[in-house]
C-alpha positions in Angstrom: 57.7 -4.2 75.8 54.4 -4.2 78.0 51.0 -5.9 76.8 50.0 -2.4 77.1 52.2 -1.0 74.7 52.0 -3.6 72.0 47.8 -3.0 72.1 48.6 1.1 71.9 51.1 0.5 68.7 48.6 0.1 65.9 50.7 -2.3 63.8 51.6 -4.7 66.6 48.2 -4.9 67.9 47.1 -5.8 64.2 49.7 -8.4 64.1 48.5 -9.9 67.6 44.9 -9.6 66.9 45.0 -11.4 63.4 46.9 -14.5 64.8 43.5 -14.8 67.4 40.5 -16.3 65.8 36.9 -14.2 66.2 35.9 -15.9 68.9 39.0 -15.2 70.8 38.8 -12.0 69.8 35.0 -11.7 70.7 36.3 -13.4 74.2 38.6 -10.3 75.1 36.5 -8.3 74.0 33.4 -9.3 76.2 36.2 -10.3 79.3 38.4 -7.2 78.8 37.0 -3.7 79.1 40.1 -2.2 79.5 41.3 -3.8 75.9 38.3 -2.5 74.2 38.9 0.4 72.7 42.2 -1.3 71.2 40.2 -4.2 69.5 37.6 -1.5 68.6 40.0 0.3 66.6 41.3 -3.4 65.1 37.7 -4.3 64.2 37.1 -1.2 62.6 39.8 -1.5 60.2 39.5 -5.5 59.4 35.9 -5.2 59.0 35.9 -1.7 57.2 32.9 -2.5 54.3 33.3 0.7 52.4 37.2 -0.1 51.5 35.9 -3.6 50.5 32.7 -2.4 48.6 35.3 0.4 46.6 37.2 -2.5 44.1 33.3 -2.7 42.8 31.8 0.6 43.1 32.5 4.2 42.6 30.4 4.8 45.8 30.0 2.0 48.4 27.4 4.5 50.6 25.3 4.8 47.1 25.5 1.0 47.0 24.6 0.1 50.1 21.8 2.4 50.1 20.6 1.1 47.0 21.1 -2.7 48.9 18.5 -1.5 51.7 16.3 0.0 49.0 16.1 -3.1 47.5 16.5 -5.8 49.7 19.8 -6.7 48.3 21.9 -9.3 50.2 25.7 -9.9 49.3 26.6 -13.6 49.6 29.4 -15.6 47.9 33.3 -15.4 48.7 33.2 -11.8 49.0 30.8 -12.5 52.3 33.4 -14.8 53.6 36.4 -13.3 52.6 35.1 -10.4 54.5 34.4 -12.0 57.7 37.6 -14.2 57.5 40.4 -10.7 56.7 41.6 -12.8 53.4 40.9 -11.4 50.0 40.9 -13.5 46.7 42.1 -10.8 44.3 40.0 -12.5 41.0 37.0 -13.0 42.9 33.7 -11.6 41.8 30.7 -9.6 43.7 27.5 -12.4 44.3 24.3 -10.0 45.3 20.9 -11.8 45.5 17.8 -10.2 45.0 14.1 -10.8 45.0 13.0 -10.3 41.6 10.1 -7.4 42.2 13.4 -5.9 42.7 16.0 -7.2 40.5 15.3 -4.4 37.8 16.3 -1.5 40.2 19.7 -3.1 41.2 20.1 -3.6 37.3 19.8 0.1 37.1 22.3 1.0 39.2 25.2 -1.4 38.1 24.5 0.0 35.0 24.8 3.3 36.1 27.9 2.8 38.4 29.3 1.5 34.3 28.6 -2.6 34.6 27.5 -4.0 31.4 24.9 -6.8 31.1 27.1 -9.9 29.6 24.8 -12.7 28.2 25.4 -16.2 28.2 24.9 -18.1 24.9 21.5 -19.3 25.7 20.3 -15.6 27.5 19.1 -12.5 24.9 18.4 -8.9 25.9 18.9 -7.6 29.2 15.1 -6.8 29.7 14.3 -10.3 27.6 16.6 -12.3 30.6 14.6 -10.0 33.3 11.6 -10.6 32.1 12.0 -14.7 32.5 13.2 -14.7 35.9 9.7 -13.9 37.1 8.1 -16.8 35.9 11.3 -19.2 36.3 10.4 -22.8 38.2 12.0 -22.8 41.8 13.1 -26.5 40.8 17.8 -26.3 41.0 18.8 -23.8 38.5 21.0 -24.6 35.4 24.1 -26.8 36.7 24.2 -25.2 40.3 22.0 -27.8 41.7 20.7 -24.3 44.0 16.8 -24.0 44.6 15.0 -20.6 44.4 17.0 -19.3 41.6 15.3 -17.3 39.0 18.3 -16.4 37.1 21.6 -15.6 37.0 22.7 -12.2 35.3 26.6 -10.9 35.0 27.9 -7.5 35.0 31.0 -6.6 34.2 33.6 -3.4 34.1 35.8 -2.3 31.7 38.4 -2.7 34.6 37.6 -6.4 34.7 35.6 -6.2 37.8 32.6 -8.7 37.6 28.5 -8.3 39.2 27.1 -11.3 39.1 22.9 -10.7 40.0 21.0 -13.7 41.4 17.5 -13.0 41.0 15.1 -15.2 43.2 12.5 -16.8 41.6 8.9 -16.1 43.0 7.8 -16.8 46.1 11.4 -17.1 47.0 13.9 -15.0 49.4 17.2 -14.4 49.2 18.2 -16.1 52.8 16.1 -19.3 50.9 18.7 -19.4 48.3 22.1 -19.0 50.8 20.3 -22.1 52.7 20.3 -23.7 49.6 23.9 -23.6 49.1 26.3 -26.2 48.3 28.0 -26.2 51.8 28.1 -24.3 55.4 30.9 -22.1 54.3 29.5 -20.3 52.5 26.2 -19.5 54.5 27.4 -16.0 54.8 25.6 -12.4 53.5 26.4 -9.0 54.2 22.7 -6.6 54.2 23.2 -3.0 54.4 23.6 -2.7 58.1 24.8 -6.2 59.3 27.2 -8.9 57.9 26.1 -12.4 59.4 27.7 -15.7 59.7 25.7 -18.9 59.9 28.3 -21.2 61.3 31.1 -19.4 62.2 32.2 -21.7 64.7 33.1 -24.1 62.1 34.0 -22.1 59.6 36.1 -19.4 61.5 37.3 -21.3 64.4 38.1 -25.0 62.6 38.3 -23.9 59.0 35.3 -27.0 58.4 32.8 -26.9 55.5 29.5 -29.5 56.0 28.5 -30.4 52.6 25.2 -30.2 52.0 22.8 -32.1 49.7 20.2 -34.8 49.6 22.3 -37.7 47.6 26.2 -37.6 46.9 25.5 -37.1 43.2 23.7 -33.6 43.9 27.1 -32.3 45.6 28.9 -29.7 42.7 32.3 -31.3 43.5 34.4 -28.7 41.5 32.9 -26.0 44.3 33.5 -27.8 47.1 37.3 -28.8 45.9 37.7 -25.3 45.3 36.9 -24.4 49.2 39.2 -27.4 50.0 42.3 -25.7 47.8 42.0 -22.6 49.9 42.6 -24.3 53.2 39.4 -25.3 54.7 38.6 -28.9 55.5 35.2 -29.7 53.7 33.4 -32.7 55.4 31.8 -35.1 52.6 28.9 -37.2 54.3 29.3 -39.9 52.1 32.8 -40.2 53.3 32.0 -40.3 56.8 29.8 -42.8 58.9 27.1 -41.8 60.3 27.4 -42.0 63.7 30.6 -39.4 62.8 28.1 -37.3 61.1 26.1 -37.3 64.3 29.3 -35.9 66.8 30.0 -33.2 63.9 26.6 -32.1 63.6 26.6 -31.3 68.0 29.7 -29.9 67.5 30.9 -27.4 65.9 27.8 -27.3 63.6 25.5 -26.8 66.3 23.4 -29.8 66.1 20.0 -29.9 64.4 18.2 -27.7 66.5 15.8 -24.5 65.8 18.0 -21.6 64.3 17.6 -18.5 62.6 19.7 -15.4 62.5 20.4 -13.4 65.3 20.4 -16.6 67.7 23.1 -17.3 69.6 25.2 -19.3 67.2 25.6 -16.7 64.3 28.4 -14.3 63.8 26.6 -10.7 63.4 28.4 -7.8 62.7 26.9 -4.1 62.8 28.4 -2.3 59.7 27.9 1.8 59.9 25.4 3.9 58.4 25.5 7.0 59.1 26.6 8.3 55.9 24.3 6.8 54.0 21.1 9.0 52.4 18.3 9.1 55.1 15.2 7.4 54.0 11.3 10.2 54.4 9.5 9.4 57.3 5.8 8.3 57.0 3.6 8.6 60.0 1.4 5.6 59.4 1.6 1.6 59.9 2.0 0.6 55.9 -0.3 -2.5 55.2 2.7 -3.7 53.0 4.9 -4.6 56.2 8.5 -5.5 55.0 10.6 -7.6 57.4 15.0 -6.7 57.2 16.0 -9.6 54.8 17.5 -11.8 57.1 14.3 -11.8 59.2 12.0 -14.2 57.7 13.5 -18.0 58.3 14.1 -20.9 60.5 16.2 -23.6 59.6 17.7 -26.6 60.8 20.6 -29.2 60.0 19.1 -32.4 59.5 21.6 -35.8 58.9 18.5 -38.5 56.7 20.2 -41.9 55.3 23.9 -40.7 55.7 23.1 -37.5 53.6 22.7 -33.8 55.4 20.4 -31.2 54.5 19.4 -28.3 55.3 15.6 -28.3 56.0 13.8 -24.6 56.4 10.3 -22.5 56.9 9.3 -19.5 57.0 9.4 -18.7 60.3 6.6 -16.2 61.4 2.8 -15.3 59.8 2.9 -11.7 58.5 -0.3 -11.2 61.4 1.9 -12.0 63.9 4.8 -10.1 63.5 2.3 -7.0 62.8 1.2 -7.7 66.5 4.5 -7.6 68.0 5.4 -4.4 65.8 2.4 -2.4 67.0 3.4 -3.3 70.9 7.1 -2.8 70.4 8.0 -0.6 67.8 9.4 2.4 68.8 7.5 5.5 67.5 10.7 7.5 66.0 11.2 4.6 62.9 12.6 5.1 59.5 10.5 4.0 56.8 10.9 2.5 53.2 8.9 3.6 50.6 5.8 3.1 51.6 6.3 0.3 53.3 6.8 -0.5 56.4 10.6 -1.5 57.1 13.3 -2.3 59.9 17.0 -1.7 60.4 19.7 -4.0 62.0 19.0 -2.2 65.6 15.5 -3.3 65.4 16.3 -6.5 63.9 17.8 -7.4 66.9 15.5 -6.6 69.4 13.2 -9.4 67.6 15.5 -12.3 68.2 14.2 -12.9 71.6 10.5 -13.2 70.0 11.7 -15.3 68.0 13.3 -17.7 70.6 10.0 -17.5 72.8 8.2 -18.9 69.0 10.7 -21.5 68.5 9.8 -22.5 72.0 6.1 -22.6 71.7 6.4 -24.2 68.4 
């Protein structure tokens, strides 16, 4: 049997392409052209969002359009277990929302049938709502996470669990997933891009970076767990730090200047052309919203033997509105009454935001 006939039968192809990792598979697919349409067809069936979205929600378009509405960003397992093909059949849904915002997801899982499920120390729905707007950005509960207003869980009478991560103030979502316990998990999933922050490591050489300031702040049950399910998570305090160092170049991509949509994240377009159309507004809105993965820099810094993950907000408000009003195309969709932009204008920021990180 020919190359060429194993790529045209659907099932061997799927066979061949899931023994390749993504960045062999991005490889053919850049080197290729004539194996294109083949891993096309293959990528649109591994990384098919609406079949993932449908264990949670009677209508994944409804979802996601809610998700863009809101801000919304998926993180969690289900983030990685989307990008990696694997799915952990008792896993739950983590979104993560800005809390001017939180009350509007909250109405639609409890729409879609989720019921509110209070810990022992929460009260009412609206009561637990109510104190994520004035909660402390210091680490939340036992998580040892930053940024965290609250955590509120949703569940189905079919067991399927929502658990809601509501910022604190002054905090965004992409804040929080920088805060997180370890590299693989810096994943998220908007409503028109999923996005990888280290997928060399994490997709290519199934490696984890633990990240915290002291060993005592790592939450060693999670990072066991990632260890049980096959990748190999890298302790700092049980590696020198000239070790650290050669990890950190390679495949962690070193301590430089990154944000998403550089060249070392994994982005995936995800389709919308089903979902509901936003109304048009002719005007420049004064309340400028940026996508939701399009508001930090970050870097991997190695202090004392410890790693950390050091970040800023990248950009003034005034000066994105300048690069807006020169390159924003005049046929744009519209939020609200706020100014907002999609994945496809997303991307045509990232090399502003190189030529920034240069003059910085």
């Amino acid at each position: 049997m020919t190359l060429k006939q194993i790529l045209e039968h659907e099932d061997l192809s799927a066979l061949l392409f899931n023994a390749c990792t993504p960045g062999t598979l991005c490889s053919i697919r850049r080197l290729c052209k004539k194996y294109r349409p083949f891993l096309e067809r293959f990528f649109d069936t591994k990384f098919n969002i609406h079949n993932r979205l449908l264990r949670f929600f009677t209508s994944p378009d409804a979802f996601r359009a809610m998700q863009r509405d809101t801000l919304t960003l998926i993180s969690g397992s289900f983030a990685l277990q989307f990008f990696a093909g694997i799915l952990y059949p008792d896993s739950d849904l983590d979104l993560y929302v800005e809390h001017l915002f939180a009350q509007q997801v909250v109405d639609f899982l409890l729409t879609d049938g989720y019921r509110f499920q209070p810990t022992a120390a929460q009260l009412g729905l609206q009561e637990t709502l109510k104190v994520t707007q004035f909660a402390s950005p210091e680490p939340y509960g036992t998580s040892d996470i930053e940024g965290i207003g609250g955590v509120l869980t949703f569940k189905k009478d079919n067991g399927q669990t929502v658990q809601l991560i509501v910022t604190c103030q002054g905090k965004t979502a992409i804040e929080v997933i920088l805060n997180f316990h370890s590299t693989v998990v810096m994943n998220f999933i908007a409503w028109d891009l999923a996005c990888s922050l280290y997928p060399a490591a994490t997709f290519e050489r199934n490696m984890s970076l633990a990240c915290r300031v002291t060993p005592e702040s790592h939450p060693i049950d999670s990072l066991m767990k990632y260890r049980r399910r096959g990748w190999n998570v890298i302790l700092p305090e049980e590696n020198t730090s000239s070790d650290l160092q050669s990890l950190l170049v390679s495949p962690f991509g070193g301590d430089n200047l990154r944000w998403v949509g550089d060249c070392k994240t994994w982005l995936i377009r995800l389709p919308t052309n089903n979902l509901p159309l936003l109304p048009p507004q002719p005007a420049m809105s004064c309340n400028l919203i940026l996508h939701p993965a399009c508001s930090t820099w970050w870097s991997l810094m190695l202090h004392d033997g410890m790693v950390s993950v050091e970040y800023s907000k990248f950009i003034s408000r005034v000066r994105f509105l300048e690069y807006v009003r020169k390159h924003r195309p005049r046929q744009q969709e519209y939020l609200s009454n706020h100014e907002f932009f999609d994945s496809d204008y997303f991307m045509g920021t990232a090399k502003y935001l190189e030529d920034l990180s240069m003059d910085s």
